[in-house]
Phi, psi and omega in degrees: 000145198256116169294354155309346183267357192315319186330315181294167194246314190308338213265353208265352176251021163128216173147160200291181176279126193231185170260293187223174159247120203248092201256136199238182200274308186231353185216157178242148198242140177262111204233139194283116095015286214290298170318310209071016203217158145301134198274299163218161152209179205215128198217158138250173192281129173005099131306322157270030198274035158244037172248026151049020157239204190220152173235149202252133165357090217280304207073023163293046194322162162180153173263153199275095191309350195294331198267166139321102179337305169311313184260020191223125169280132184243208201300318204276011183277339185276294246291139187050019201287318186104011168257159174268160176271091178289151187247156198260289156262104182315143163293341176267000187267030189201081174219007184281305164228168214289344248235298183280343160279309203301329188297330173292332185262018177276137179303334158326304186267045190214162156207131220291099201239189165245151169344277202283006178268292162308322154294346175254249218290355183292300203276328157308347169286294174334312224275326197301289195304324193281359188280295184297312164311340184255000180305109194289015162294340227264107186255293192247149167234133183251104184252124161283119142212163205226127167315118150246142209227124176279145176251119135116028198231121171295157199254098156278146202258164161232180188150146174241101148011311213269337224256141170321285225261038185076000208275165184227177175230109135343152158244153188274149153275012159186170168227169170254176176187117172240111179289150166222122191232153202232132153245197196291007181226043161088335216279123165250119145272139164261164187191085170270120160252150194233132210207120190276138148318075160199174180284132181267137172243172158112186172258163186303317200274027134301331173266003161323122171209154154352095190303285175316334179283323198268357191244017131288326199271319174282343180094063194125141168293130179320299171254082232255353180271006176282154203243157180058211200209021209273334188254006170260337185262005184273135171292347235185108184201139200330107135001285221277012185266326175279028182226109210203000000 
């Protein structure tokens, strides 16, 4: 772990392994060269929010100039592909100021979803996890989230035929959100769900999975600064909280 990062408050119970790191104004992004997308990223939910306001949706899609040209997917990767610019760290959990929404539309933080997917059971998840960050027992809620890509499933590309420099987008074949929630007597919970890039059915807490099985598949422990392994390895985990 590289200790220049402590800095960030998002950063404090760890995070996986990247090509770089993009520590941003309110969330930090790990972002995959190979991928072209972010490997993950990691936020709490309006952190400031006790400065009590709101801001309305910017929609300033863009590519995040932080990158290299070669390695950043810009508009024209999505324009007709038929994916929605899916977000990685939602815009309504970054809404206090416009300066901290905006930040939410860099293509660094999209990934290639389907319609009915990023419009269903993805954002009935987003609305679920922020249900829970206002629970007032609740002081932070911490979300990893990671684009996944199965070895050995062909991989479809988006892209534009036009662009010099090639470039393309993977579509993930699924994505996680691994919550991590601290209440008021110190107690930290998890929660990972893993969720295929298709239209979804079910209840939310169906996509309930193995924390630790997903941090094989993604590659790196999520948390790597919680000490022991009881909450990454649990088989199991409460439900009924997810249900609202």
């Amino acid at each position: 772990m590289n200790n220049s990062f402590q800095i960030q408050p998002e950063l404090r119970y760890g995070y996986p392994a990247c090509d770089e790191v993009l520590t941003g104004r309110h969330f930090t992004i790990g972002y995959s060269w190979y991928f072209r997308q972010a490997k993950w990223t990691l936020e709490i939910i309006n952190r400031n929010d006790y400065i009590l306001t709101e801001v309305e949706r910017l929609d300033n899609f863009r590519a995040d100039v932080r990158l290299p040209r070669r390695f950043r997917a810009g508009l024209n990767a999505y324009k007709a592909s038929g994916y929605d610019r899916g977000h990685l760290v939602a815009s309504a959990n970054q809404d206090i100021q416009d300066i901290q929404n905006s930040e939410t539309f860099l293509l660094s933080n999209m990934s290639p979803q389907r319609p009915y997917f990023n419009r269903g059971m993805w954002k009935r998840l987003e609305s679920a996890i922020r249900v829970l960050n206002n629970k007032e027992e609740i002081l932070e809620t911490y979300v990893l989230t990671a684009p996944v890509f199965y070895f050995g499933e062909k991989v479809e590309r988006i892209g534009d035929p036009d662009d010099k420099y090639g470039i393309d987008v993977p579509v993930p074949h699924a994505f996680v959100k691994s919550v991590l929630a601290e209440d008021n007597k110190g107690k930290l919970s998890l929660w990972t769900f893993e969720m295929k890039n298709k239209r979804l059915t079910g209840k939310i807490e169906d996509y309930l999975v193995s924390t630790y099985d997903m941090e094989q598949i993604v590659g790196g422990r999520f948390w790597d600064r919680i000490s022991g392994s009881d909450l990454h390895r649990q088989k199991k985990t409460p439900k009924k909280i997810w249900k609202y």
